[in-house]
N, C-alpha and C positions, 0 to 999 in steps of 0.2 A: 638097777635104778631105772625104771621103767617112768617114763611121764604119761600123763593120761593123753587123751586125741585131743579134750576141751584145751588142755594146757598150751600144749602144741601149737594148735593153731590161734592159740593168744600171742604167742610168743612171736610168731611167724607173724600176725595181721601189726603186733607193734614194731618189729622189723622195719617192715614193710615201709608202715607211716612213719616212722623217723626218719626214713629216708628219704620219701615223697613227701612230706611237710617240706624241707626247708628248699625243695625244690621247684613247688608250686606258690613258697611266698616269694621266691626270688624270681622266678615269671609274671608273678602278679605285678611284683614292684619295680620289675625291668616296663612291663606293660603302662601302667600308671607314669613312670616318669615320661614316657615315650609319648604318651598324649597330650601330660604338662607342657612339654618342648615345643606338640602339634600345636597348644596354643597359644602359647609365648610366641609361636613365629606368625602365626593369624593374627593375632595379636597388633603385633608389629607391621606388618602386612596391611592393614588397616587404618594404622595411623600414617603408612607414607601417603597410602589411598585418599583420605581426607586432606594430606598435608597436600599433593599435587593436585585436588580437584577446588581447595579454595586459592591455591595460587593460580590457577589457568582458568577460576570463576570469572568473568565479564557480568557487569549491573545488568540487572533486566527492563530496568526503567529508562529513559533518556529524560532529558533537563527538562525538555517542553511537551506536552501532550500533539498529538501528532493529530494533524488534520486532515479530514477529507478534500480529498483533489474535486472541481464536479468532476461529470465523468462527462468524455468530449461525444458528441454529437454522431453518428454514426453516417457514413458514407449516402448513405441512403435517405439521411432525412435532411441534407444539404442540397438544394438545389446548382443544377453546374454554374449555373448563370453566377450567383455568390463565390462560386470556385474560380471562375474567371474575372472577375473584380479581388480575389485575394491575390491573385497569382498572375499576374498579365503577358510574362513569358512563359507560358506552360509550355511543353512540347507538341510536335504534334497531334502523336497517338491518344492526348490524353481526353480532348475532348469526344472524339468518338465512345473511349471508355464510360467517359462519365454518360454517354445518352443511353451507353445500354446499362447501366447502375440504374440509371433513373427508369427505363422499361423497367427492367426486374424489379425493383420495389413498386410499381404503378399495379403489377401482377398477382 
């Protein structure tokens, strides 16, 4: 009882896949769940993320619109004399400073 070679290797290629089917759907579906889990925990991961970044949010607005300061006067364009009418105890060294402020700006 001889089998032909077609037969043969039918017999052998279903073999083969009966045995490699339920090996490759059990990889596929070991695979699949293992990605579900990667995103159940993303997931989750996500919602602590928004849960600790609206508890430690601070408003960005404040109560009253914020105003411009002027802006003060620059050393240079004070003359000393005004400097010494704000300030009648200055120290020493300070007036000498202020005459050469006032050269440098005059230059």
């Amino acid at each position: 009882m001889g089998l032909s070679k077609q037969m043969t290797f039918t017999l052998a290629c279903t073999v083969v896949l009966s045995a490699l089917g339920p090996g490759v759907a059990g990889y596929l579906s070991a695979r699949l769940e293992a990605i579900e889990a990667a995103e159940r925990n993303l997931h989750a991961l996500e919602v602590r993320l928004n849960v600790r970044e609206a508890r430690d949010a601070r408003p960005a607005s404040f109560p009253a619109p914020c105003l411009r300061s002027p802006v003060p006067p620059r050393i240079q364009q004070v003359p000393a004399t005004a400097l010494k009418r704000w300030h009648p105890d200055m120290p020493a060294w300070l007036p000498s400073l202020l005459r050469e402020l006032e050269e440098a700006g005059e230059n």
